[in-house]
C-alpha positions as CSV (number, residue, x, y, z in Angstrom):
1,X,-31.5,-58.9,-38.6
2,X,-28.7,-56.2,-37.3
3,X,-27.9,-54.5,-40.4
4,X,-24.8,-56.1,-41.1
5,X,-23.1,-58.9,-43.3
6,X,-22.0,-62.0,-41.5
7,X,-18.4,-63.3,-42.1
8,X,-16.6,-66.4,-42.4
9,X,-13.7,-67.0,-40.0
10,X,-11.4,-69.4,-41.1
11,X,-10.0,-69.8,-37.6
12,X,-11.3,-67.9,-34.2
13,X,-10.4,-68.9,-30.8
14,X,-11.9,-66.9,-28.2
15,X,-13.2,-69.5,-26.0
16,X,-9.6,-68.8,-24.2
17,X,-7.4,-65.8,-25.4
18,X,-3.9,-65.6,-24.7
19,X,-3.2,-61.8,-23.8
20,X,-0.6,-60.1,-24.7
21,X,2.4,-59.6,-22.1
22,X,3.5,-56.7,-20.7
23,X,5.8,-53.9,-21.0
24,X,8.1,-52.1,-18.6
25,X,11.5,-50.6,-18.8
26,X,14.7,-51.8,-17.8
27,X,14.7,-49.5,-14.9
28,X,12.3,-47.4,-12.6
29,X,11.4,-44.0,-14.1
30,X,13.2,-41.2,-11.7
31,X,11.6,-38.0,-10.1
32,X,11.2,-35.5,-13.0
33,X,12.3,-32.1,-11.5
34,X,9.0,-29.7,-11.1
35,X,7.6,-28.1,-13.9
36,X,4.3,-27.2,-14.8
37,X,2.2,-30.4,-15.8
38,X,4.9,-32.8,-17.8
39,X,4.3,-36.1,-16.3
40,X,1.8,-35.2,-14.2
41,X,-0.6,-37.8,-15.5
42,X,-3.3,-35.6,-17.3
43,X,-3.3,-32.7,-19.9
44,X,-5.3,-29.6,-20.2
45,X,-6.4,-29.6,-23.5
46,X,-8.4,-26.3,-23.3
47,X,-11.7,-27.3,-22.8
48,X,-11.3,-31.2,-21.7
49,X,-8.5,-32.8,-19.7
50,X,-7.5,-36.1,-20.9
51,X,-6.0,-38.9,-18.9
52,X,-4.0,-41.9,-20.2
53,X,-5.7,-45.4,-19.5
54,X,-3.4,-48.4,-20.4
55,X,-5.0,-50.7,-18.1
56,X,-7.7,-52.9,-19.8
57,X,-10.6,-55.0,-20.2
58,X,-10.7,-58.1,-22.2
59,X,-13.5,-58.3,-24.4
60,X,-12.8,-60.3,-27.7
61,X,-9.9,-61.7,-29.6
62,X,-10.0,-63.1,-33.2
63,X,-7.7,-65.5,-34.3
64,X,-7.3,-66.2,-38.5
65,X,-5.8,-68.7,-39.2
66,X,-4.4,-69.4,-36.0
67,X,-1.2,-67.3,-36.4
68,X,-0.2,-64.6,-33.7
69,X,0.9,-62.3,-36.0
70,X,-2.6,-62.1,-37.8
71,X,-4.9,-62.3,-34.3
72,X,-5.9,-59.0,-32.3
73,X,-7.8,-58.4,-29.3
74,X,-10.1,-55.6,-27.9
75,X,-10.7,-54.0,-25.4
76,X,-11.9,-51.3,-22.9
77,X,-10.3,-49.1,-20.7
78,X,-10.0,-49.8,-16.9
79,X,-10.1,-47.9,-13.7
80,X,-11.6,-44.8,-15.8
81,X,-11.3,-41.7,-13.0
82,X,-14.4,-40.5,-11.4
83,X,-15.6,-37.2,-13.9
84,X,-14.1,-38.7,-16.9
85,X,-15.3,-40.7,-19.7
86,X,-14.7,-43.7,-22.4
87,X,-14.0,-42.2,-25.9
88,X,-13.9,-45.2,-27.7
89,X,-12.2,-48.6,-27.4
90,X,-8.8,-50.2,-28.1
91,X,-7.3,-52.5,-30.0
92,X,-4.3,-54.1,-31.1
93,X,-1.8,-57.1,-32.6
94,X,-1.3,-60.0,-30.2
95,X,1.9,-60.7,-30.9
96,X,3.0,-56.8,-29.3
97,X,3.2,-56.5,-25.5
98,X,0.0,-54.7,-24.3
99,X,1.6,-51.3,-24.0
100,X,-1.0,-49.2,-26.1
101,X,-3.4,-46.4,-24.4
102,X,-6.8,-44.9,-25.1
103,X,-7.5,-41.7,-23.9
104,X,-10.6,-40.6,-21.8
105,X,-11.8,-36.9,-21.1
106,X,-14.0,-34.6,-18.8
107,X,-15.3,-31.1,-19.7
108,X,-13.3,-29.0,-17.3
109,X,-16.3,-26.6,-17.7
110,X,-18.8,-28.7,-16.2
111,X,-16.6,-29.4,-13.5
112,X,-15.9,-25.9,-11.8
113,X,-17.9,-23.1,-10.7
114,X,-20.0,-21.2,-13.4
115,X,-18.8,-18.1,-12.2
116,X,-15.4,-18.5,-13.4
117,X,-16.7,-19.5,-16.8
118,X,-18.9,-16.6,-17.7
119,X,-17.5,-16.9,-21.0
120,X,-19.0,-20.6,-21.5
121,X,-22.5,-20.1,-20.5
122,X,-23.1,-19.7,-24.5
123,X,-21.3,-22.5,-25.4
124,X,-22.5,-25.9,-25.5
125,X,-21.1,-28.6,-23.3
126,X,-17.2,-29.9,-24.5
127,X,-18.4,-33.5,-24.2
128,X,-22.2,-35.1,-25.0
129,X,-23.5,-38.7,-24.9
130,X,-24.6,-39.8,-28.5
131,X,-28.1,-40.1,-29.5
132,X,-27.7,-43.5,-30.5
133,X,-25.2,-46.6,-32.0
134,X,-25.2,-47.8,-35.5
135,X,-24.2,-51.4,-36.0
136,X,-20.7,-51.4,-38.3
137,X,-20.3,-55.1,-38.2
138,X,-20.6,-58.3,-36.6
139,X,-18.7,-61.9,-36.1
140,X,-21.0,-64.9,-37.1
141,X,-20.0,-67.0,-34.2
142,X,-23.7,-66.2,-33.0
143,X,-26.3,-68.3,-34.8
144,X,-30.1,-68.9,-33.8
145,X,-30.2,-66.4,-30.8
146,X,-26.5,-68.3,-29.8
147,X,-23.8,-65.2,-29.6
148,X,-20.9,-67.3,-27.6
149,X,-17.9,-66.1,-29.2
150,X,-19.6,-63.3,-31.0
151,X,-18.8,-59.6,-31.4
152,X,-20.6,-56.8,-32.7
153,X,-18.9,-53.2,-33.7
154,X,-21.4,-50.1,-32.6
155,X,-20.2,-46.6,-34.3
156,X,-21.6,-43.7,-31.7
157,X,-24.0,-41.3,-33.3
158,X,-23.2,-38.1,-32.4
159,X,-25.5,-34.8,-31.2
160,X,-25.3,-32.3,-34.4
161,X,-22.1,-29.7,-33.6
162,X,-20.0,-33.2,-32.2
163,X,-17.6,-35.9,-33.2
164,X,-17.4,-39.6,-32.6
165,X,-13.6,-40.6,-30.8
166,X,-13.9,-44.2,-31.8
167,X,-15.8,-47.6,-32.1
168,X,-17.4,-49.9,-29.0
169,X,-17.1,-53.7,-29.2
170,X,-20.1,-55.8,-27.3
171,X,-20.4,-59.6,-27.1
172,X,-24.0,-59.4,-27.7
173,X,-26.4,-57.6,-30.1
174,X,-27.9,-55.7,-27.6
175,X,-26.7,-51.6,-28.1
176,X,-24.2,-50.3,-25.4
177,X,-26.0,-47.6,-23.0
178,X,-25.6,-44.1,-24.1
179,X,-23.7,-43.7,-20.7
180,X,-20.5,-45.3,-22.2
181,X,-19.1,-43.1,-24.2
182,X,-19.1,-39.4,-25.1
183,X,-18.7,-37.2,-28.6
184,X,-16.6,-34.2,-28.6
185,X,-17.8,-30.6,-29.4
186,X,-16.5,-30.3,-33.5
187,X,-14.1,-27.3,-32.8
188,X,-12.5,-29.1,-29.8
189,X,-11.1,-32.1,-32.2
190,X,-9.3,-32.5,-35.7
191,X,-9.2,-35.3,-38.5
192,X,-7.4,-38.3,-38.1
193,X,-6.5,-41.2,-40.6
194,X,-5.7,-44.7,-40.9
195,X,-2.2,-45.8,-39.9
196,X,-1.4,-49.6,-39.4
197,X,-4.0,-52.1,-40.7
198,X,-4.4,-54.0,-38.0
199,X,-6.3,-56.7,-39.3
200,X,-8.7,-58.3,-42.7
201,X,-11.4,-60.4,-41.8
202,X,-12.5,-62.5,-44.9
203,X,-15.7,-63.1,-46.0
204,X,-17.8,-65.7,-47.6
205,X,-19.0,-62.7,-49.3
206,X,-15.8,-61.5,-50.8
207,X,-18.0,-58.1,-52.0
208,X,-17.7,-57.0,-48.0
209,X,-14.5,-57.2,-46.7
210,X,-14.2,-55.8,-43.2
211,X,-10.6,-54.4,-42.0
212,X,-9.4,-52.3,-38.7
213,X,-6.6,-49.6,-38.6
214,X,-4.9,-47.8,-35.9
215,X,-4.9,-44.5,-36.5
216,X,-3.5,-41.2,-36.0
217,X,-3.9,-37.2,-36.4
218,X,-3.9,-36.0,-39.8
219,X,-1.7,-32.6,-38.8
220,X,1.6,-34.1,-37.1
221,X,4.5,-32.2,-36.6
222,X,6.2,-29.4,-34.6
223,X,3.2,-27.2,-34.9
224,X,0.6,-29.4,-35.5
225,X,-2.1,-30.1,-32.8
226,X,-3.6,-33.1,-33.4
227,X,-4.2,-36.1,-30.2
228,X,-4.3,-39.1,-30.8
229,X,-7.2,-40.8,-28.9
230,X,-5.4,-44.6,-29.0
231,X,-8.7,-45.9,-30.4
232,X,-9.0,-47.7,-33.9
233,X,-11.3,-47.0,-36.8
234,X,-13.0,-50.2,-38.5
235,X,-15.1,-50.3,-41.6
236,X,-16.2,-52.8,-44.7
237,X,-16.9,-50.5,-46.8
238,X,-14.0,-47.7,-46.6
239,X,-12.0,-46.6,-49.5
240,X,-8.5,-45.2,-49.1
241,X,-8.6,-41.1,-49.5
242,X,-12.5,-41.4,-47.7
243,X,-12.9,-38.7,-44.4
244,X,-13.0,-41.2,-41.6
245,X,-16.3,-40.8,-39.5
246,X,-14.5,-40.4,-36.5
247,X,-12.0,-37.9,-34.8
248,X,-9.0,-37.0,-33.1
249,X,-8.4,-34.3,-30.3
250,X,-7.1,-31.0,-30.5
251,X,-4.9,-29.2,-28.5
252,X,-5.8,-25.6,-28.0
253,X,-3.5,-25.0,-24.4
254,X,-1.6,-21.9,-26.3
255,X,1.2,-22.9,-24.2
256,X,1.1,-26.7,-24.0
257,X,1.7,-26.8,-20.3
258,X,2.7,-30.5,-20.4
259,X,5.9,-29.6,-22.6
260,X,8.9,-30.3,-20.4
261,X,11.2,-27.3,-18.7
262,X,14.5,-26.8,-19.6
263,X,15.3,-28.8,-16.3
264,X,13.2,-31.5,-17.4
265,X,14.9,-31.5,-20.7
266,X,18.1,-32.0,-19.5
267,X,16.6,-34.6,-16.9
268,X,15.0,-36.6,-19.9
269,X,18.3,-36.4,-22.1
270,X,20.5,-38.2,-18.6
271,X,17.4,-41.3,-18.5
272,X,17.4,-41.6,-22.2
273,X,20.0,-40.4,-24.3
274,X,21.4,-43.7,-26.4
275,X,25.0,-45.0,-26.7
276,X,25.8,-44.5,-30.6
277,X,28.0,-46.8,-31.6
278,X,30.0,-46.9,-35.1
279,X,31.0,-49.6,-37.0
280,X,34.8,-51.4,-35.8
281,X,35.9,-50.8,-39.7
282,X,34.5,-46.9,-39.8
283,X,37.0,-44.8,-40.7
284,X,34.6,-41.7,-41.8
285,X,33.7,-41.1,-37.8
286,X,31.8,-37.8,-36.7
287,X,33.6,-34.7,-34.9
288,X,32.0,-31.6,-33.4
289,X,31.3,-28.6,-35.9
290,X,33.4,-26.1,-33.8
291,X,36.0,-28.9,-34.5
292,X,35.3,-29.0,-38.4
293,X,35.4,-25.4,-38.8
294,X,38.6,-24.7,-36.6
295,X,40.2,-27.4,-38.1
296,X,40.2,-25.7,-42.0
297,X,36.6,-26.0,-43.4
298,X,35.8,-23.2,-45.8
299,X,32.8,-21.0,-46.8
300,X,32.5,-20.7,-50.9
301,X,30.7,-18.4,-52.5
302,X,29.3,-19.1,-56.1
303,X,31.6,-17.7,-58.4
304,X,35.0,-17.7,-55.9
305,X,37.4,-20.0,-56.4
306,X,38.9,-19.3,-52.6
307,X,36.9,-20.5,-49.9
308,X,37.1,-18.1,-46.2
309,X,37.5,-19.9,-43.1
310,X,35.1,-20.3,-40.8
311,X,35.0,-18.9,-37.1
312,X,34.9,-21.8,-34.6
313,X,31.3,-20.9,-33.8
314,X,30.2,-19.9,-37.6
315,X,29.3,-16.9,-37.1
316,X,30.5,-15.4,-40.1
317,X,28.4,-18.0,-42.3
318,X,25.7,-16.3,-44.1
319,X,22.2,-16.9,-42.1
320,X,19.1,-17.5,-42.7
321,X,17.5,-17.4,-46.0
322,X,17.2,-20.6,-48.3
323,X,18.9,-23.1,-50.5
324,X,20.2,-20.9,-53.4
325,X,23.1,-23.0,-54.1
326,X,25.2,-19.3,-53.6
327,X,27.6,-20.8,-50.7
328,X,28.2,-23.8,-49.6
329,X,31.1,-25.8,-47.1
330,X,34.2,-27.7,-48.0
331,X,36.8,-29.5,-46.4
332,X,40.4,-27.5,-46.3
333,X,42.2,-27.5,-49.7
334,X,45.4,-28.4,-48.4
335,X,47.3,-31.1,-46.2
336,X,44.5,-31.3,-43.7
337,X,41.8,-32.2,-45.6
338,X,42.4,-36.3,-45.1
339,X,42.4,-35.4,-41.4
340,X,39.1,-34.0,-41.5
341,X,37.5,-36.4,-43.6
342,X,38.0,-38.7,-41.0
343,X,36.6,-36.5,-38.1
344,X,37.6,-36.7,-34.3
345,X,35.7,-39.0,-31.7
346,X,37.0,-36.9,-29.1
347,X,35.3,-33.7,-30.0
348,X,32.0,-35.6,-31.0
349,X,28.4,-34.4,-29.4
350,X,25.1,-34.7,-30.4
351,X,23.1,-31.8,-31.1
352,X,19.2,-31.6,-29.5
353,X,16.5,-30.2,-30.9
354,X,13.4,-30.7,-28.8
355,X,9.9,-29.8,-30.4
356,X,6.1,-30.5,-29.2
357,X,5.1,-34.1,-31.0
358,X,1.4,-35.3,-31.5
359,X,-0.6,-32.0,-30.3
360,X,1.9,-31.7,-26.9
361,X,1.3,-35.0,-25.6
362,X,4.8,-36.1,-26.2
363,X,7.5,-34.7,-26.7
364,X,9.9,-35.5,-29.8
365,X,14.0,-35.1,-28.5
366,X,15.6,-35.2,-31.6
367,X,19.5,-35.7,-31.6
368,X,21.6,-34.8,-34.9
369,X,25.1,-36.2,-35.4
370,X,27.6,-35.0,-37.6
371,X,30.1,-36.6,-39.7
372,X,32.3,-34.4,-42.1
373,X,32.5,-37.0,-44.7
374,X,29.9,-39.4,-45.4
375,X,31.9,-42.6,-47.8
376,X,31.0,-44.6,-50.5
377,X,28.4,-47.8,-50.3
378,X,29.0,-51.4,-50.8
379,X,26.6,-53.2,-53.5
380,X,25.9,-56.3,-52.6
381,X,24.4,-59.3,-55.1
382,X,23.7,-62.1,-53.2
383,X,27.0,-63.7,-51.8
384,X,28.9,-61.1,-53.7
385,X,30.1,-57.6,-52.5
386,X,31.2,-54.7,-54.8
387,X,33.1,-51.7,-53.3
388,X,32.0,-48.5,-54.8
389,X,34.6,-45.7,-55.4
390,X,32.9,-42.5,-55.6
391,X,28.8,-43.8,-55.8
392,X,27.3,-42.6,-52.1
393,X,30.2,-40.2,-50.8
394,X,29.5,-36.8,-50.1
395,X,31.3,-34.0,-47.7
396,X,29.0,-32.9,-44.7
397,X,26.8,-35.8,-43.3
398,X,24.0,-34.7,-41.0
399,X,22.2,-37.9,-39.8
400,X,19.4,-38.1,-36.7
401,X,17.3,-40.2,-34.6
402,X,14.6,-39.3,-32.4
403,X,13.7,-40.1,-28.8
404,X,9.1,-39.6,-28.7
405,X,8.4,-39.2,-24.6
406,X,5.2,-39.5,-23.3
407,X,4.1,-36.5,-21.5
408,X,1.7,-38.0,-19.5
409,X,4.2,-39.9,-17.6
410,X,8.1,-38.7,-18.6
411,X,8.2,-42.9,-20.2
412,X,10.4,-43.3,-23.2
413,X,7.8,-44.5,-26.0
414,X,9.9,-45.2,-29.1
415,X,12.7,-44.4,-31.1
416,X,12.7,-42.8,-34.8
417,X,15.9,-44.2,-36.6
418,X,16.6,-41.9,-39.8
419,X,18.0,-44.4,-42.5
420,X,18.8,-42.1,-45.7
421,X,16.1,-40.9,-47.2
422,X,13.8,-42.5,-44.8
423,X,13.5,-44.3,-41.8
424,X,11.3,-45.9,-39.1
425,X,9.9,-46.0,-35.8
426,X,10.8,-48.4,-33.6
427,X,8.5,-49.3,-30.0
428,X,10.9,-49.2,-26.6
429,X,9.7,-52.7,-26.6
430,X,12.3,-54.0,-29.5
431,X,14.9,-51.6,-28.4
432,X,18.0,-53.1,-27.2
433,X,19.2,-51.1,-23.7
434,X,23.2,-50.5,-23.1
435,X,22.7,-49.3,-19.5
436,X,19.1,-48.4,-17.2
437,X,16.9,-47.0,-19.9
438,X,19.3,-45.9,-22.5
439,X,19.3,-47.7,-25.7
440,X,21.9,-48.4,-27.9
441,X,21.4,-47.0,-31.8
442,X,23.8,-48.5,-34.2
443,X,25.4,-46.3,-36.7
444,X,25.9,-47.4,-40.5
445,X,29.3,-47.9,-41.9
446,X,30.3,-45.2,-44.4
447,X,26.8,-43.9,-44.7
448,X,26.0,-43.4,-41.0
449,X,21.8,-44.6,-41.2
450,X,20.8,-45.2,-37.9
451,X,19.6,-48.9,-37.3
452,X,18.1,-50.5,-33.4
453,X,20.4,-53.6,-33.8
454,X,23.2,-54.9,-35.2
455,X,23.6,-56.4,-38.7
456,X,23.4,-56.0,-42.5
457,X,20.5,-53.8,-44.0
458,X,19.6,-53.4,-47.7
459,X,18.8,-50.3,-49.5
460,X,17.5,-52.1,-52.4
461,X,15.6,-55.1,-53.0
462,X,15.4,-57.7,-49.3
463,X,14.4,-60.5,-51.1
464,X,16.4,-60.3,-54.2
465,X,19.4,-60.3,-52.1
466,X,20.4,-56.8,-54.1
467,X,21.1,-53.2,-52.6
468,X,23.7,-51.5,-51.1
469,X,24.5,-52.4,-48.1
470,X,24.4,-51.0,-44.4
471,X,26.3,-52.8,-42.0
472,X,26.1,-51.9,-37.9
473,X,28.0,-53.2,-35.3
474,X,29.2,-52.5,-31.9
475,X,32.9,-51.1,-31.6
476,X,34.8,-49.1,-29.3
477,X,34.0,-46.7,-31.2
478,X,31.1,-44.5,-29.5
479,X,29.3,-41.7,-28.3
480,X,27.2,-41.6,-25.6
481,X,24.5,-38.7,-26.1
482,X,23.4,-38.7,-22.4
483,X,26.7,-36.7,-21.6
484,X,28.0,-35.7,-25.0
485,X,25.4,-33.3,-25.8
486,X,24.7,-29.9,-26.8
487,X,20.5,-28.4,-26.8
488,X,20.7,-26.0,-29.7
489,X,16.7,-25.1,-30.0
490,X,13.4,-26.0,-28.0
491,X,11.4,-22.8,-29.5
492,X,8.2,-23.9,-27.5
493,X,9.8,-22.5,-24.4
494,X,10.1,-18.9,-25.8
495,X,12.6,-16.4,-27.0
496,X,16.2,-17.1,-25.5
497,X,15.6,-19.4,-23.3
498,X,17.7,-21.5,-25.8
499,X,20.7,-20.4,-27.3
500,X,20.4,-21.4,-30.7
501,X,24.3,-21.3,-32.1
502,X,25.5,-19.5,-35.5
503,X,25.7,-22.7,-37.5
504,X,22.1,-23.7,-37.2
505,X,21.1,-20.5,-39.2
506,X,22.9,-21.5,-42.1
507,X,20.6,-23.0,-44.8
508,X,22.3,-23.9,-47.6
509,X,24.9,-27.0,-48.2
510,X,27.3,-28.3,-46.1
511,X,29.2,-29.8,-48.6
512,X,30.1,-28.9,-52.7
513,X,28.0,-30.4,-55.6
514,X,30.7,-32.4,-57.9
515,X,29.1,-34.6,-60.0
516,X,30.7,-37.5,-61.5
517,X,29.5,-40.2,-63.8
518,X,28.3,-42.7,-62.1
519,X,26.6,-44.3,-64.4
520,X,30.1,-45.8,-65.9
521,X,31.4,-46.7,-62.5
522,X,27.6,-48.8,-62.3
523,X,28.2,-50.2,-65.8
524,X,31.5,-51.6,-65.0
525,X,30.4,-53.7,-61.9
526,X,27.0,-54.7,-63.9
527,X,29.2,-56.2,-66.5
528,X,31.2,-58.3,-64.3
529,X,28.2,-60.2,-63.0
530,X,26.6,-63.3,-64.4
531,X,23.9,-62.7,-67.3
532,X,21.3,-64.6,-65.3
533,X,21.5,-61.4,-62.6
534,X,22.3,-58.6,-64.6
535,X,18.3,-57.7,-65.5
536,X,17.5,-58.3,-61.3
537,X,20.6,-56.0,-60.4
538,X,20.2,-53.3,-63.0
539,X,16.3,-52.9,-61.8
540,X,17.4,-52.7,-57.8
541,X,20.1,-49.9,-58.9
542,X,17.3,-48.2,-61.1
543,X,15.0,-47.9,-57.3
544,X,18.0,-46.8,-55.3
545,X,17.4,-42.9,-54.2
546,X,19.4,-40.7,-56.1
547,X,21.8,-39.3,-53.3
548,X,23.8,-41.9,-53.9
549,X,24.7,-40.9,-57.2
550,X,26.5,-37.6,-56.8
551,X,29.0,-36.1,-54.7
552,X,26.4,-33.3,-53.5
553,X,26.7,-32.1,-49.7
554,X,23.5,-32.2,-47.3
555,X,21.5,-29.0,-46.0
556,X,21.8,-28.3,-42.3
557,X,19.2,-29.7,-39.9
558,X,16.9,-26.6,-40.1
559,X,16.6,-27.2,-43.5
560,X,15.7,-31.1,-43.3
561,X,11.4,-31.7,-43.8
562,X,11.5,-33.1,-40.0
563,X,12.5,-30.3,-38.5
564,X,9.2,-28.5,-37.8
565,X,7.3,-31.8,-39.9
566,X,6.8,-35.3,-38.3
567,X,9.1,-38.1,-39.0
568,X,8.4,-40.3,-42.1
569,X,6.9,-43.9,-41.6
């Protein structure tokens, strides 16, 4: 009758949702100093301002199988400000404090004089009500004109030249007015793809599943300008590569006026900046680089068998340039190069690098620690531990983690923790907090992987009980980033304004490649185990990444993917 498939529900319970709490942190959010528009509650876009809505409307909450973690509710924004409009609806997991957003918009065109935009008499209007909806999908609650309990999925139609934002849930069949919502001129927005499945419905007819996503700009990064809208994308018929038939924002404010000042920067870093704590049994603990360098590290050059020493500030390393594997750092050849290994607490920092993050609407405060030695791993078989010797140990360590502020409002959002050779976000909602709004990141044991609490981690197979392990705990051994710190680059605030030291040029190794067999030191321990777990153990080894197999020392942060990239995960 609607153009859709009904489904089967093995379990819904929307006769009375439970919502989602809510979220707030520890402590009140302080005066940001004055700056142009960071948390000032809306951003210029170009042609739109957007506003941040995270106050809601319940409209209908599935339940499968009556478990939290598979049940999600939707709904749409509240309190919308007079001029703007709905660009789609939101969604998410119940079993997450309501903390999410949607965005909504107004064409900042229509809404001034004409005679100060000449230039737009030509062009057509930023925003535009759709034509009409098409029905995606609905719930079979409904049956024989009975739609208790029901929900049907409308996808806008846009005007040709525009872009839908997102979906609109109803509880009835009847279309939402074209009032509702708006599409977005094409050139003002950019593609966006599915992040987090959200949830599966199932079928009776298993030929049309139907499934929703969260999703999120396609170009991320430093110099990407993608916004995310907050709503979700929903189809039964989408296959994974397929454009999605709905957009994201763009940013085209040259100099993304939210961005914080320098002032706000350092403002941000006080509220925020996380107590990193090390291991109690960590001997390999991080020092400053002036402190590494004055204390005996040497610059090789391929084909020199003496190193040169290294000015406290490096500014006699070569810069610039690329990874040619024609100089590289290592630790002092004589006496001292124990004492270095170890590092110094004392002179420890962090070192900032702040960078635009999801088309300027937040802001991405990434802190790099550095360790001059990173040591060998621990494998771990179940109750069993096996001490490497040399498998995981490198000279140089550059690890990271990454504060992601929201620029509408200056709030703390989440936390990237970089964990080898990948890592993951983590929502300020599961962060533990040391002191106000500072949270506490725990630093690996040896291998210096950032983790949000305390305990053992595998890098190798969870379930099998088989990886090499990474252990965090809280010490007395810590640095707390909101006073030990050093800014080292925020480019988006122009030339100088940041002095960017020598050391960050250089773009090649920070440790020597020796490489060892490994594969005999991994023999010997395989051999020792039982024959019932030799097959499981050899196959988690096999899926380990291959840093850990060679003394080989890490590039510089400029050099790292994340840099001017987004995070992975």
């Amino acid at each position: 009758m609607f153009g859709c498939k009904c489904f089967y529900w093995n379990e819904v319970n929307n006769m009375s949702p439970t919502e989602p709490g809510t979220f707030s942190l520890p402590a009140p959010l302080p005066t940001w100093p004055q700056g142009q528009g960071f948390a000032s509650g809306r951003i210029n876009l170009g042609e739109i301002e957007v506003c941040r809505i995270s106050r809601f409307n319940f409209i209908w909450s599935c339940n499968l199988l009556q478990s939290k973690k598979k049940s999600a509710t939707f709904y749409e924004p509240a309190g919308i400000p007079d001029g703007f409009y709905s660009l789609g609806h939101y969604c998410q997991f119940d079993s997450r404090p309501l903390r999410g957003f949607v965005l909504v918009a107004r064409d900042l065109a229509s809404s001034e004089a004409e005679a100060a935009h000449t230039s737009n008499l030509f062009k057509s209007p930023a925003l535009q009500k759709p034509l009409d909806y098409t029905l995606v999908w609905c719930s079979d609650e409904g049956g024989q004109g009975n739609y208790e309990g029901c929900a049907f999925f409308w996808l806008p139609q846009p005007p040709d030249g525009y872009k839908s934002m997102g979906f609109l849930v109803t509880k009835t069949p009847n279309k939402p007015e074209l009032d509702e919502v708006r599409c977005v001129r094409d050139d003002l927005t950019d593609k966006c793809e599915v992040h987090h499945l959200i949830f599966d419905a199932i079928s009776k007819f298993s030929s049309s599943p139907f499934s929703v996503w969260s999703t999120r700009p396609c170009n991320r990064g430093m110099l990407g300008r993608g916004v995310s809208v907050g709503t979700f994308f929903c189809s039964s018929n989408w296959i994974s590569g397929q454009e999605l038939n709905i957009a994201c924002l763009k940013n085209l404010d040259p100099k993304l006026h939210a961005m914080p000042n320098c002032d706000q920067i350092h403002a941000l870093i006080r509220n925020y900046g996380p107590t990193v704590f090390f291991h109690p049994d960590e001997v390999y603990l991080p020092s400053s680089v002036s402190w590494f360098f004055t204390n005996g590290a040497l610059l090789y050059k391929a084909g020199d068998l003496v190193g040169e020493a290294i000015d406290p500030s490096g500014s006699n390393l070569p810069s610039g340039g690329r990874n040619d594997g024609e100089f590289w750092i290592d630790l002092p050849s004589d006496g001292g190069r124990q004492i270095v290994k170890h590092g110094n607490m004392e002179s420890a920092k962090l070192y900032v690098h702040v960078k635009p993050a999801v088309g300027g609407t937040f802001t991405d405060i990434v802190m790099w620690v550095f360790c001059p030695f990173n040591g060998p791993g621990t494998l771990k078989v179940g109750i069993m531990n096996v001490a490497f010797s040399k498998i995981g140990q490198h000279v140089g360590d550059w690890e990271h983690f990454t504060l992601r502020i929201c620029n509408f409002t200056g709030e703390l959002w989440s936390i990237y923790f970089s964990q080898h050779s990948g890592g993951k976000w983590v929502a300020a909602y599961d962060l533990e907090y040391i002191e106000g709004n500072k949270a506490i990141v725990y630093s690996s044991k040896n291998g210096h992987a950032s983790f949000p609490h305390p305990g053992t981690y595998l890098q190798g197979s969870e379930i099998l009980g088989i990886g090499v392990r990474n252990d965090a705990a809280r010490s007395n051994l810590y640095v707390d980033s909101s006073i030990k710190y050093e800014l080292v680059a925020a480019d988006y605030l122009g030339e100088g304004v940041v002095a960017e030291p020598s050391w960050l040029q250089f773009m090649r190794k920070w440790g020597p490649t020796i490489v060892y067999d490994s594969k005999t030191e991994l023999d010997k321990i395989i051999k020792l185990l039982p024959l019932m777990i030799r097959y499981s153990v050899e196959n988690a080894v096999s899926k380990l990444p291959l840093e850990l197999y060679g003394e080989e020392g890490p590039t510089g942060p400029k050099e790292k993917n994340n840099w001017v990239g987004d995070e992975r995960g």
